[in-house]
N, C-alpha and C positions, 0 to 999 in steps of 0.2 A: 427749585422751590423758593419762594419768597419768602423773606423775611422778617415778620411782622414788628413795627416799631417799638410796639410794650413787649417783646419777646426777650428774654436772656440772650445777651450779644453771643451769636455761635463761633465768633470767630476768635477769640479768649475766653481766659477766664477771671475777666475782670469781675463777673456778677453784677455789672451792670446793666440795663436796657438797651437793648441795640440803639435807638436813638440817641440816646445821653454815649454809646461809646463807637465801635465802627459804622456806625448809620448815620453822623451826625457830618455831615463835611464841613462843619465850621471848625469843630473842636481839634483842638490838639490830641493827636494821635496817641494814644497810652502806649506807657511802656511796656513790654513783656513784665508777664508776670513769674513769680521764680516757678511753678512746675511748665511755665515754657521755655524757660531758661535748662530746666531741667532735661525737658524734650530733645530741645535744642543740641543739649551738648551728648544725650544718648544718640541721637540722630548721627551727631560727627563721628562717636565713638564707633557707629554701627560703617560708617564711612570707612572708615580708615581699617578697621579689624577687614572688613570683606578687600579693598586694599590689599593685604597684606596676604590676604588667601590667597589673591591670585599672582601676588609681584613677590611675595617674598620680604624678607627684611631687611633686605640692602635699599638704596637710595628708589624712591618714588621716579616714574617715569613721570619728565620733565617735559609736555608738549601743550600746543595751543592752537587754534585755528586762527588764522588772519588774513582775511582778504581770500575766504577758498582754498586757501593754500596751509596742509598741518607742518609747524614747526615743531621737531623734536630735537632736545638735546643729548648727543650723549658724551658724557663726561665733556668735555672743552670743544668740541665738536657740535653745531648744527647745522643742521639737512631741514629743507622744506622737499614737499610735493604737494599735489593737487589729489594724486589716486592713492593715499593713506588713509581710509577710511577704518580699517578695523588693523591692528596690531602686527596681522602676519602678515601683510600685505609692504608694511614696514620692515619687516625681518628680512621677507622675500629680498630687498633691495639692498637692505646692511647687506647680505651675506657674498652679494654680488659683489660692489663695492668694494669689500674687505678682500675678497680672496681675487677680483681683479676679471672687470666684464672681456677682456683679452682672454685671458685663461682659459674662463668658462665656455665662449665660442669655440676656442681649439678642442677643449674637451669633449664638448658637448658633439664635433663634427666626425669625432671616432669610432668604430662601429660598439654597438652595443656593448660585447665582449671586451673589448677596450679599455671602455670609459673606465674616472674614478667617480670611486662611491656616492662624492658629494653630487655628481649631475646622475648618478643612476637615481637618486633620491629625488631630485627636484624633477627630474622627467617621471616618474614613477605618482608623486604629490597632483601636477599637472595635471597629468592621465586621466587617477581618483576623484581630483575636485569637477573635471570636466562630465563626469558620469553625471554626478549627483544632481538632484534637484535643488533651486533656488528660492532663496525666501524671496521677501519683498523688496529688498534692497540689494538682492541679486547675489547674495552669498550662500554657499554651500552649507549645510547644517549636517557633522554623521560624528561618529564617531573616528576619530584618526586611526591610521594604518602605522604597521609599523615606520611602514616611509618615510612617511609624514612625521612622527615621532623621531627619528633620529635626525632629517634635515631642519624642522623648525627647533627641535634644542641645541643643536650645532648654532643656529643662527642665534638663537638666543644668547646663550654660553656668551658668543661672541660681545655683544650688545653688554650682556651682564658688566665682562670683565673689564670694558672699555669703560662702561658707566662709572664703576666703582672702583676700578684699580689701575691700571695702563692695558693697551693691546701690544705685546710687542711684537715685533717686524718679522723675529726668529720665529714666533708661533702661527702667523701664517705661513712664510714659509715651507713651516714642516708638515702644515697641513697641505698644500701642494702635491708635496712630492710622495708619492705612494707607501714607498717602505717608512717614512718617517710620518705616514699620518696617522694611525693606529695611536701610538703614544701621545700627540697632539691631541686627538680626539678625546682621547679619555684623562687626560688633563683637565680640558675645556668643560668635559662633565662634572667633575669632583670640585672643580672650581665654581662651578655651578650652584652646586646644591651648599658649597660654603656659602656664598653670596648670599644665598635665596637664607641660609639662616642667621646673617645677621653678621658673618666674621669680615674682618678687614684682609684683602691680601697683596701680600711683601711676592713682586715675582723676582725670580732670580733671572738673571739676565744669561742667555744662552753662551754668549764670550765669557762670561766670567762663571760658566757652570763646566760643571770636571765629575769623574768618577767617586767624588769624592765628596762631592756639596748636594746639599738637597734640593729636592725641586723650587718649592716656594713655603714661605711663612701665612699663618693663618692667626689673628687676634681674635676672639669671639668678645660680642657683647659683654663679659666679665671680665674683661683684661686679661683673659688665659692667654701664650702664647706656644702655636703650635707648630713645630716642622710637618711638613707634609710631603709627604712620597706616594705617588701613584702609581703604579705595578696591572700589567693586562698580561694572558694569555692570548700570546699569536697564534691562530689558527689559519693552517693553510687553508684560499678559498674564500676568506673575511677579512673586511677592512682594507684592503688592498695586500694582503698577503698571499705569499704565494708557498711551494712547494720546499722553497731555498728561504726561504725566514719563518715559517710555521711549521705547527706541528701535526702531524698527521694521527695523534694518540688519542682518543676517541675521551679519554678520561680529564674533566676539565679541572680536577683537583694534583690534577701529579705536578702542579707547578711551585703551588703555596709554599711549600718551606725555604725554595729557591728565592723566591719572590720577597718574603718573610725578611730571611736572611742579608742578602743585598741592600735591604730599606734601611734593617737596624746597624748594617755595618758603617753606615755613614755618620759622622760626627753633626752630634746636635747638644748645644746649648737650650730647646726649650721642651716642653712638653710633646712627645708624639705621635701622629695620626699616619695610619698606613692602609690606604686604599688597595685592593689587590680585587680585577672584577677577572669574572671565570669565562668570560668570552664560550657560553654555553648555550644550543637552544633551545635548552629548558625552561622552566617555568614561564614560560610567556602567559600563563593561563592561571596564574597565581597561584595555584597549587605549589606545595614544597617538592622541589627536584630531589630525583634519588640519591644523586650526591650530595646531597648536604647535609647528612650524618660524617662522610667521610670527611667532608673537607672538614667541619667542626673539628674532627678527630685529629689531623693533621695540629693543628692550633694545639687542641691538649698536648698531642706528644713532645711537638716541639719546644711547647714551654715547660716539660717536665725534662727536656733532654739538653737545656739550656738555662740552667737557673740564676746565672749572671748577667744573660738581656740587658737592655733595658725595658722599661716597660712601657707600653703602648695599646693606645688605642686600633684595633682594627677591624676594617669593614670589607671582609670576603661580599662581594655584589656581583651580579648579574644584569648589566643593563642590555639585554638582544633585541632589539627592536630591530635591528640590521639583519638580525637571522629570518624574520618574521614580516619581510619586509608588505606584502598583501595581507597581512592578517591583522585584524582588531584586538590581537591580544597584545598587551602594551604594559604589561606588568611591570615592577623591577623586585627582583628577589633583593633580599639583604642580609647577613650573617654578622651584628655586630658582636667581639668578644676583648676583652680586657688582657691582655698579655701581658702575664706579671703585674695583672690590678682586679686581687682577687674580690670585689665586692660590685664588679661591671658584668653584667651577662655571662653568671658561672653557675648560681644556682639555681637547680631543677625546681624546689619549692623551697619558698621563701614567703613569709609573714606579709600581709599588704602592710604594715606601720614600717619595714623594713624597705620594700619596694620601693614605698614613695620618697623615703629618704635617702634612699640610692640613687635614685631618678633625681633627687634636687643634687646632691654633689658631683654625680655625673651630668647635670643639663646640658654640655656643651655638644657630649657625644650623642643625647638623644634629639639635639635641637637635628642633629645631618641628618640622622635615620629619617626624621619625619619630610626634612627636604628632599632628601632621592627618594620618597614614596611619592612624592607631590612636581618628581622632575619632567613627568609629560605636560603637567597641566601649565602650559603657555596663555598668557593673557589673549583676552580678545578684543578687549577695549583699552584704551591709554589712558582712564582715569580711574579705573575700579569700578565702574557703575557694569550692569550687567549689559547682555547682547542686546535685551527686548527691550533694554531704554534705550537704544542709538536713535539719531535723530530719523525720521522715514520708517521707521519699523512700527505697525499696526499696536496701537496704543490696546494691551489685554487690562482690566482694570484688577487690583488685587489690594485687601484692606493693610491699612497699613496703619502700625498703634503708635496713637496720638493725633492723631490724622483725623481730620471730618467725612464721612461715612453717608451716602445718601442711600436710604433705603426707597426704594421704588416698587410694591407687590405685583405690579406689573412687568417685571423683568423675570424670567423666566430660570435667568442663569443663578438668580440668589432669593435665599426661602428663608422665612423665620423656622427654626426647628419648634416655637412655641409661637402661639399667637394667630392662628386663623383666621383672616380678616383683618389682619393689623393694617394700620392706616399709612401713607408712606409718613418719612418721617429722615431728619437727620440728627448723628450723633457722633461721639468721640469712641475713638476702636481703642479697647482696653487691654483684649488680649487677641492671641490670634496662634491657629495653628493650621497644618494640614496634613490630610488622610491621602496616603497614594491607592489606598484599599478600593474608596470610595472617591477619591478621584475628587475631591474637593478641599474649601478650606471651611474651617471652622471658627467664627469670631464673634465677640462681644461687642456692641454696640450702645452706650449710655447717652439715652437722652438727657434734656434739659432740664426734665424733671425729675432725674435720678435714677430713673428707672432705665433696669439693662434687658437689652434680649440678646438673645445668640440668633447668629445667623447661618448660613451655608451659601458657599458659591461655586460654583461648577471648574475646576482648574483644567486647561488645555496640557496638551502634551510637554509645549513650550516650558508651559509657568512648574509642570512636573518637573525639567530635566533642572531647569535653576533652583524651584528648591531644594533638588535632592544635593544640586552643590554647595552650596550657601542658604543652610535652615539656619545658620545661627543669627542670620542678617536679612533674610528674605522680609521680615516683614517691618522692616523700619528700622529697628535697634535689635542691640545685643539678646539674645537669651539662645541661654545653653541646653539645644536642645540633646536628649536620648538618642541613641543608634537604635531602640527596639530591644533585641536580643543581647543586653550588654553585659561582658564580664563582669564579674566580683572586685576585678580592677578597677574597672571604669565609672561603679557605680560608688567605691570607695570613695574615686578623686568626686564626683558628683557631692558627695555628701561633703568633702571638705569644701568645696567651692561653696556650697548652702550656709554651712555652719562657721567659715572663717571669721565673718564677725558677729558669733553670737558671745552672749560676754560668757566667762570664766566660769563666775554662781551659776548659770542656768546649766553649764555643762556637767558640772559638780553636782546640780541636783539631780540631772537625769541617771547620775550612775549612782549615786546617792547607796543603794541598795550591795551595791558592787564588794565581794569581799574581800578587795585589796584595795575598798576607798583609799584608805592612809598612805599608801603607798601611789597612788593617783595624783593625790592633793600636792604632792612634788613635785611633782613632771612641772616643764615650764610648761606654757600657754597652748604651742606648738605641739609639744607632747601628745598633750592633754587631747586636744583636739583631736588628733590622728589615731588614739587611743578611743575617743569615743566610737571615729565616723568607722573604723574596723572593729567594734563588737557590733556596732550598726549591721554590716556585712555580716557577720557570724550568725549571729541574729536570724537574717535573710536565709542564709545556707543551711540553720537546723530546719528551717519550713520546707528548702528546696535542695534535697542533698546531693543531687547528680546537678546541680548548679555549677558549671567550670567557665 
């Protein structure tokens, strides 16, 4: 649409006339204005948060294209190629690399029965990506199998720790050789989901580690400093175990106290974290497995039959994707409990003003849980941007706020919800959402003359599956959106995210009525706040009482 020269300049908001401002090509070019300064730096903030959904909180993937050819760094190490177009395709080649394309050959020439795990996976990955149908730039689009999910987080794992800490020699190694890969493996995992939430890691060096020293150290983003001990149940049949180092007991919690025990026996100077996974092949389907009442139980007794411990954090997990190796269920169960730290995952019901303040002096421990829930999801692009912005991939169009917005009534795939006949017309997208009900998005569109309409545009399967990963950034910047059906929890922390900078007086007046005002007007600010946004919630719950 063209731009008439006495029109308000569309492309700021300078409020000038487009001739006197971007229509004039003599004039010196205006500066941004501060609500696109403002845009601007929402825009980076929406950048970098989506970022970090998918890489984690450890260091940004370092790469660039030059000449055809993608240069990635990792840690003091770069690699180019030509055929790195999307992420896994890069892991594909770390993984080689690291564990040694010799190795993989002999491996791979073994009869099925044979092989180890890591080529039963990459032959299994193969297979599945080979079935599926291709986009437009020739990649597979499904849902991962378990296969898939234990060889590209191996591969990652790897990448992670080299990025951010050292790879050492001993840790391939032990990945190698079959009875020592089990333990290696689920290192490589825990080490994983540390990275991915932000902690620095101290590895101990294989020569200088003994019956007696701990695995590795962990610092998180708060300068806490944590011994870490990682602990698996061998089952005969997984992982490269066999009859003569597993165990044939069908019950995946008769280990825990063993396991428990061994971690705390080892001398530690700092805070710590003890991984114990149940090598079970439950829960793949997210449902809570039958044992995990018992194993819970195990934990109570133990710390009730042990009252000199030390105390520690720890995380009974389930990562089976190896169990599950054809199947799309990709869960990971997690059991986090405080041993001998009685105000960490101990009480049944507990106050949401209490919750949230256990959850801030625990954040360390909650920052991992959310990482091993988030340990499938492997990037697919090397800068954070999504799959259907890669370059060659079928431009879908979707409004994006702050953005200029062309309406056209001739397009068939976007309607005014108001305005029959409306004329085309362009404008600034103010707000924006989307229905998976209705299979669209929903946005507001403000002309030049102030006037707003809502619009509707038809969303494809594609533009579905991204926003249901990233709603909080799908449409340009930051907003926090609802799950729908959300806890008492969730809608609590909602209401503190709203009202954190409302000021003091205004919170003061809303409870104003309250018969322990006086005793309110105390509370520091922080209090105050988490006191109002939970009778907010109570509130909710006398209207909805089977609310949980």
């Amino acid at each position: 649409m063209k731009v008439g020269r006495n029109q308000r300049c569309p492309y700021c908001d300078s409020g000038k006339k487009f001739k006197h401002c971007h229509g004039n090509p003599m004039a010196k070019p205006p500066g941004p204005s501060p609500e696109q300064h403002a845009l601007l730096r929402a825009q980076l903030e929406a950048q970098e948060y989506r970022r970090r959904q998918q890489q984690g909180h450890g260091r940004p993937i370092i790469s660039a294209v030059v000449n055809g050819r993608r240069f990635v760094a990792v840690g003091t190490e770069v690699t180019a190629s030509t055929r790195w177009n999307v992420f896994n395709e890069f892991l594909d080649d770390l993984i080689v690399r690291k564990i040694g394309p010799e190795w993989i050959a002999a491996e791979t020439a073994k009869p099925p029965e044979a092989q180890h795990p890591i080529i039963v996976w990459r032959g299994m990955v193969r297979a599945f990506l080979a079935s599926l149908p291709r986009n437009e730039l020739g990649y597979a689009e499904a849902k991962a199998i378990g296969a898939a999910a234990a060889y590209f987080g191996l591969a990652y794992s790897l990448y992670l720790i080299q990025h951010n800490a050292e790879l050492l020699k001993h840790m391939l190694n032990r990945l190698r050789v079959p009875d020592q890969f089990q333990g290696a493996y689920f290192e490589l995992v825990m080490i994983n989901c540390l990275v991915r939430a932000g902690f620095k890691i101290e590895l101990v060096d294989e020569t200088q580690r003994n019956q007696r020293n701990v695995e590795l150290y962990a610092t998180s983003p708060t300068g806490r400093r944590y011994s870490v001990e990682v602990k698996a149940r061998a089952v005969a049949g997984a992982l490269g175990k066999t009859a003569a180092d597993g165990t044939p007991d069908p019950d995946p919690t008769n280990r825990i106290r063993r396991h428990l025990s061994d971690a705390l026996n080892k001398p530690s100077h700092a805070d710590r974290m003890v991984f114990i996974d149940l090598n079970a092949a439950d829960g793949a389907d997210g449902t809570e497995p039958p044992w995990y009442p018992r194993a819970r139980q195990h934990l109570v007794n133990k710390e009730r039959e042990r009252p000199n411990d030390p105390p520690a954090y720890v995380f009974i997990t389930n990562f089976c994707y190896h169990h599950h190796l054809n199947s799309d269920g990709t869960a990971t169960f997690i059991c986090p409990y405080g041993f001998h730290i009685p105000d960490f995952m101990k009480a049944e019901r507990i106050t949401l003003f209490d919750a949230y303040k256990q959850e801030q002096k625990h954040a360390d421990a909650h920052s991992i849980v959310r990482a091993m829930e988030k340990y499938t999801h492997i990037p697919t692009t090397f800068d954070g941007s999504l799959p259907s912005e890669m370059p060659g991939m079928k431009v879908e169009r979707r409004p994006m706020i702050g953005q200029l917005y062309y309406y056209d009534p001739a397009d068939e795939d976007t309607k005014a919800v108001l305005g029959v006949g409306l004329d085309a017309f362009s404008g600034i997208v103010t707000t924006a959402i989307a229905s998976k009900e209705a299979m669209c998005f929903y946005f507001s569109v403000r002309r030049d003359d102030g006037r707003e309409f809502t619009l509707t545009q038809t969303m494809s399967d594609r533009q579905l599956h991204e926003w249901e990963q990233y709603k909080e950034t799908y449409f340009g910047v930051v907003q926090h959106v609802g799950k729908g059906n959300c806890s008492p929890h969730e809608m609590f922390e909602f209401f503190v995210r709203n009202y954190r900078n409302a000021p003091r007086t205004k919170l003061e007046e809303h409870m104003k009525s309250a018969p322990d005002i006086e005793e309110l007007k105390k509370l520091s600010d922080e209090d105050l706040l988490l006191r109002y946004c939970e009778r907010l919630v109570g509130a909710m719950k006398v209207k909805n009482p089977d609310w949980s």
